[in-house]
Structure formats: structure tokens, C-alpha cells
N, C-alpha and C positions, 0 to 999 in steps of 0.2 A: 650312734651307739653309746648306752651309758655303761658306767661302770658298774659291775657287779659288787653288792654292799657285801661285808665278811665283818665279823666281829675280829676285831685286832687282840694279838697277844701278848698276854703280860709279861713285863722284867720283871725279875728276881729282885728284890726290897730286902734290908736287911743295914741293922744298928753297927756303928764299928767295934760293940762288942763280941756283936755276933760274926760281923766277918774278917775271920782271923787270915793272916796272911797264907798259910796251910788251906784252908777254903774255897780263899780268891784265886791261888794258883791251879789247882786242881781243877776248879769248876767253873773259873772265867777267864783267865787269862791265857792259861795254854791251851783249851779248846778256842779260846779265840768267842766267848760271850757277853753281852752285854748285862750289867748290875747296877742297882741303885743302893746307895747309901744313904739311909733317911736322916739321919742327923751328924751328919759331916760338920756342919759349924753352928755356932751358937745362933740360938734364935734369935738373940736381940743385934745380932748383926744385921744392917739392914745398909744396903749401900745405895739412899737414895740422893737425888741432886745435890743438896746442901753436904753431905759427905764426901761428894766427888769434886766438890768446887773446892772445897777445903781441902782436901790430902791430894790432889791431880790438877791444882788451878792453874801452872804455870806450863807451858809447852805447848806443843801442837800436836792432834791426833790426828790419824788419816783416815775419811769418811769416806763412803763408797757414796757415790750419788748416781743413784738408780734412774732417777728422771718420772716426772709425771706419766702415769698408764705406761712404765716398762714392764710391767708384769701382766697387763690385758693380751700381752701380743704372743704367741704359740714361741715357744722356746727356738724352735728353729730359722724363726724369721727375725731372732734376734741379730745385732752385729757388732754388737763386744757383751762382756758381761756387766759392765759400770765402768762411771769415772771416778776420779778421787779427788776427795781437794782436801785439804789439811784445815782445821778450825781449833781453838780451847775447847776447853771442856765448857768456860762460861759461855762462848757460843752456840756449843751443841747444845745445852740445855733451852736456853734461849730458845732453838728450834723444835725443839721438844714439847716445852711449856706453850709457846704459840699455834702450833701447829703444824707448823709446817715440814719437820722432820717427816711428819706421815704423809703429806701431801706430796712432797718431792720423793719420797722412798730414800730418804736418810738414813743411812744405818753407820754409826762409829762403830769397826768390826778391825779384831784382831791386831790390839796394841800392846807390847810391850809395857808392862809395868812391876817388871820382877824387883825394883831396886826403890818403890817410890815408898811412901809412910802409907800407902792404903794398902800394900802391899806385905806389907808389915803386920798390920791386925790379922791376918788370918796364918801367921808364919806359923803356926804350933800346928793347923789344918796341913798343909802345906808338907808338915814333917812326917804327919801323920802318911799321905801317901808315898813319901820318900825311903823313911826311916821303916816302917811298919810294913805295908805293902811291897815295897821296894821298886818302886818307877825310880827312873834316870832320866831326864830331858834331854831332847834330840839334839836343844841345842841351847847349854846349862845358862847363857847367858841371855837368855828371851823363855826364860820357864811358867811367865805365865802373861795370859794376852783378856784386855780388856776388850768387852763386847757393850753396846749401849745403841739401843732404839726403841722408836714407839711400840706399842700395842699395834696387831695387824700387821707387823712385817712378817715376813718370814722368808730366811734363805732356804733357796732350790737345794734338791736333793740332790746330792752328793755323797763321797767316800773321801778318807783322808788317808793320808800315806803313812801316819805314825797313829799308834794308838792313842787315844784323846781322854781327859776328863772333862765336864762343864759341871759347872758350880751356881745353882741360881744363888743371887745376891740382893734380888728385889724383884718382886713381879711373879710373873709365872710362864712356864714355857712348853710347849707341847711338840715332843719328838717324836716322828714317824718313821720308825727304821724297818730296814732290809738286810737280810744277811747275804753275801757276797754271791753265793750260790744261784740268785737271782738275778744278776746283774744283767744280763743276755735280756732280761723281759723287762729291765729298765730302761732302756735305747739309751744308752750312754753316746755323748758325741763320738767322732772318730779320732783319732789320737793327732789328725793335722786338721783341725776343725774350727770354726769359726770360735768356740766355746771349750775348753778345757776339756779332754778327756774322764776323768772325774766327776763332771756335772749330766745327771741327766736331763737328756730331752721332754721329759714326761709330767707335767702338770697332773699330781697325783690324785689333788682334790677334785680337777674336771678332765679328765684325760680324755683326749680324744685317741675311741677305739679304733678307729678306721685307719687312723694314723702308727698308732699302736697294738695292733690286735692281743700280742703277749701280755701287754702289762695285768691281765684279769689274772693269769698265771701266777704272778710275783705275790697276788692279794694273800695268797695261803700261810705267806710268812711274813706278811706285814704287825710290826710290834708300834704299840704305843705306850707315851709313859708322861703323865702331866709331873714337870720339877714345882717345887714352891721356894722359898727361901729355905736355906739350909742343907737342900738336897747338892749330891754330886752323882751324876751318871759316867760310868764309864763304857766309851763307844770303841771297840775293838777296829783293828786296820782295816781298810774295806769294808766293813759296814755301810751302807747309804744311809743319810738320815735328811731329813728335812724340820727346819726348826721355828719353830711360828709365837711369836711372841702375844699372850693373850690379854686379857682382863681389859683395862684402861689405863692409861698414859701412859707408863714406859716399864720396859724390861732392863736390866741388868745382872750380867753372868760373866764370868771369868771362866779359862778352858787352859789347857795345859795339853802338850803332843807330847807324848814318851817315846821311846827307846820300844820295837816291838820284840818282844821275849817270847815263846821260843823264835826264832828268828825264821825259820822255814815258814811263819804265816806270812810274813811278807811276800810269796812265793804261790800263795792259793789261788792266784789266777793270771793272766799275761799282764793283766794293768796293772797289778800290783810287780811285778818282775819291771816291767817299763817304770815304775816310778820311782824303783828301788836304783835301777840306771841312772836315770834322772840325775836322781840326789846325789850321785857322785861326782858332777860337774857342778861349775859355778850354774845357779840361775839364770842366770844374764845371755848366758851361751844358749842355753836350753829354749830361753824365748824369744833370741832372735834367729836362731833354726827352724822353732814350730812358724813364726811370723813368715819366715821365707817360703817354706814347703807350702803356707795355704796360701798365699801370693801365687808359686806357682801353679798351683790343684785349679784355681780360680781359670 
């Protein structure tokens, strides 16, 4: 069975002079919608390798390493979701420039760099959603996380637990969202599953129907939105989105998790109530629980 094709719909676009905080709140934030801001940061920002060598050269990032054809295999027959190993940035680039980041399915994903000098250049952007907007970070001292991989990645669809922004910073990137409402015709794992509850089972580009028969369902509110440099989207709690890095040689984006306001959207579905539980233990508790329970299921 193939997928039924549907023209995808558009986000809301719109200058930070046009989107006043009065605006944002009314129309995106407390409905709980996603928006783009076309020129969030100056254009002549561009954060490619030679900028990250130099403001990030020193320390270790943690790199998810996907492995050769992990992505050929149906999501369900997978048996973790990666491994990680720590590398510089002069390394990752390194893998980058040679090839091989794409080859192994390398992806530098979700580092900590609220406190570095690359961190710094965009501090007035940064205010902008703080001060103006009025986001609060989940957690004030990891308020913003570096993202870095080739062209042709792309992370599986998912939802986050706190409302998100992404910020392209080089490259281009193309998001495929769902609103929460459709989660049911996502085939999300099961909350003690081999794969994070959060991540769906559904290979959206080549789904198999048979496997899936709902997912055709979900197509009705399937939204796309290409970022370039300068754009920021914001992707509400429970949104699914899937994020596929385009063009040639390498992506880079920064993202930030907020504080969700009004706070009953945390609430709009059982997984988001479970992961609102969650978050009030340490992590550590929480994943060697789920590791036990699918130890036992097995």
C-alpha cells in the first residue's frame, strides 16, 4: 500500500516587527500553534565550520552515532535508538568535510552552549525571545543546545515535552509537523518499548500502510515549513515533527525548550501528563525503571 499524497500546510511567517508579543500569545502560544519568524537574526550570521572551530574548539560534544543502514530497517525492528560517543568539534567537522558523518549517520545533536563566545553573538536574538516574547527555560542553565550534521539526515518524528524554538544558523532544513491531535495515527511506541514513547514508529516519507493503516488519517494535518539562515520556528509541546537536513554538506541550527504557558497544554493528551510525571524525578530513576519494565515485557 502506498501513501496517499496531500498538499502539506502552511505556518504562519511573520517579521519580529510584526509579531508583537500580544499576537504571539493570543494566536500561538496559548492555542498551542506553530510560527515562523523570518528574520530573527542577521543575515550575515552564518555559523559555518571555520566559526565553530573558533568559538567551540575546545571540549567534547556528544554525537549520536546512528551506524551504517540504521535508517533502511522499519522503526520497529530497531533495538536502541543510537549510540553516542563524544568527539571536538575539530573532529566532527573533520567527519563532515570527508564524508563520513553521512556515511555513519553522525549527527552532533543537542549540546549545551549557553555560556560559550558563539553563544554570545546571537545574545540580543536570544533577548529578543526572553525579554519581548517572554519564554523562560526549562532549565535556565542549558538554554540553548547546538545541533550539527550533514545534508540527508534527518531525525524521526517525534514530540517534545517543553515547548521548543530552532534557529537555522547555516544550511537549510525542512520540518514535517503534526499536531498532537493526531497522535493515535502516528503509532507512537508504547510507554515501556524498546524506543522512547515520544518517537514514532512511522517512516513518514515511505510508510508502510499495512503496517500502519491510520497514518493516511494524520496526512490531513500534515504541515511543512523549509527554515534558511536566520529563520526561528516555534514548535509547541506535543507537536510531532520530523527534521531533515537539506541542500549539500552540512546543516546547522540551535533550539531552545521553554517553560510551557498556559500550563494545562501540558495536559492535552495522556503522553504529555506522563511526561509531565516524568520530569519530576531525577532521569536516571526514570530510565532505569523503563529499562526494567521492557526487560521484564520481553
Amino acid at each position: 500500500m502506498t501513501n496517499k499524497a496531500s498538499t502539506p500546510k502552511a505556518i504562519d511567517r511573520f517579521t519580529k516587527i510584526e509579531l508583537t508579543a500580544e499576537k504571539f500569545d493570543k494566536n500561538y502560544r496559548i492555542p498551542g500553534r506553530p510560527v515562523v519568524v523570518t528574520d530573527f537574526l542577521d543575515s550575515s550570521i552564518d555559523w559555518n565550520l571555520d566559526f565553530l572551530r573558533r568559538h567551540l574548539g575546545e571540549g567534547k560534544f556528544a554525537v549520536r552515532d546512528y551506524g551504517e543502514g540504521h535508517f533502511d530497517a522499519p522503526r520497529n525492528q530497531w533495538t536502541k535508538y543510537c549510540d553516542h560517543v563524544q568527539m571536538s568539534i575539530h573532529d566532527f567537522a573533520t567527519h563532515i568535510t570527508d564524508g563520513s558523518a553521512k556515511k555513519r549517520n553522525l549527527y552532533l545533536a543537542q549540546n549545551p552552549i549557553g555560556e560559550t563566545e558563539a553563544a554570545k553573538t546571537i545574545a540580543d536574538e536570544m533577548r529578543f525571545l526572553t525579554q519581548v516574547l517572554g519564554f523562560e527555560p526549562i532549565i535556565p542553565e542549558v538554554s540553548l543546545n547546538l545541533w550539527l550534521g550533514p545534508a540527508g539526515h534527518a531525525e524521526p518524528l517525534h514530540f517534545d515535552p517543553g515547548d521548543g524554538t530552532m534557529m537555522l544558523l547555516h544550511g537549510q532544513k525542512k520540518v514535517i509537523l503534526y499536531p498532537p491531535k493526531q497522535s493515535a495515527n502516528l503509532y507512537p511506541f508504547g510507554f515501556y518499548d524498546v524506543l522512547p514513547f515520544w518517537v514514532s514508529q512511522v517512516n513518514i516519507e515511505d510508510p508502510d500502510l499495512g503496517e500502519h493503516p491510520n497514518f493516511n488519517k494524520a496526512q490531513q494535518d500534515r504541515y511543512e515549513v523549509v527554515l534558511s539562515p536566520g529563520q526561528v520556528l516555534f514548535i509547541p509541546t506535543q507537536w510531532w515533527h520530523e527534521v531533515v537536513a537539506e541542500g549539500e554538506g552540512y546543516v546547522c541550527s540551535c533550539n531552545c525548550f521553554w517553560k510551557v504557558k498556559p500550563l494545562n497544554r501540558k495536559f492535552q493528551s495522556l503522553r504529555g501528563a506522563v511526561l509531565f510525571a516524568m520530569n519530576l524525578l531525577p532521569w536516571h530513576w526514570v530510565l532505569r525503571f523503563n529499562r526494567f519494565i521492557y526487560k521484564f515485557k520481553k
